[in-house]
C-alpha positions, 0 to 999 in steps of 0.5 A: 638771694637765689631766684628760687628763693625770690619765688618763695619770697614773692608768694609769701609778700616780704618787703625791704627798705626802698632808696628814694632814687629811681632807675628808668629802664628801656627793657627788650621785648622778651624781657617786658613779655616775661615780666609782664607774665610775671606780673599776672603770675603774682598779682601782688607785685608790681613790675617795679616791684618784679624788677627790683627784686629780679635784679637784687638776686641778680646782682647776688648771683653776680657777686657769687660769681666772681673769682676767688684769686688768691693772694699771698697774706694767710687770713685763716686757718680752716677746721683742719689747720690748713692756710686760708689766703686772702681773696684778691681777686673782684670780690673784695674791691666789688664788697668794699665799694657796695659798702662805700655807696651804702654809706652815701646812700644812706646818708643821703636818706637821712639828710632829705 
């Protein structure tokens, strides 16, 4: 998700699944003043609210920039026959181990 999206995401009030676990954060001075004008931008949303969702199109943002490397093995062809090579570079290792913890995480909401 892009932030302008979260925006639009915000005004229209949509929620996803929590994890059970907390994370406490010590934040910088400007960066609790902007939350907090947030906070009063979106009465509806909490600051742990604000930050969650900060953080996911963050954390979105940094998966998509991560550099393609291309590796050797052809994956695909794309529409005009031409060679698609497989990406060696973050981005399947960073997709690989989300999935890895997605499946701890979930598991470990299933069994509490």
């Amino acid at each position: 998700m892009k932030v302008k999206q979260l925006i639009e995401a915000w005004e229209e009030s949509a929620s996803e699944a929590r994890t059970a676990e907390t994370y406490n954060v010590h934040l910088p001075l400007h960066d609790a003043a902007k939350l907090a004008a947030l906070r009063e931008m979106f009465p509806g949303r909490t600051e742990e609210h604000l930050i969650t969702d900060l953080l996911s199109a963050a954390l979105d943002d940094l998966e998509a920039a991560f550099p393609y490397v291309q590796g050797q093995r052809v994956i695909a062809e794309d529409e005009h026959g031409d060679p698609i090579y497989e990406d060696i570079g973050s981005t399947p290792r960073f997709n690989e181990l989300t999935r890895k913890h997605l499946e701890r995480i979930k598991k470990q909401m299933e069994d509490a």
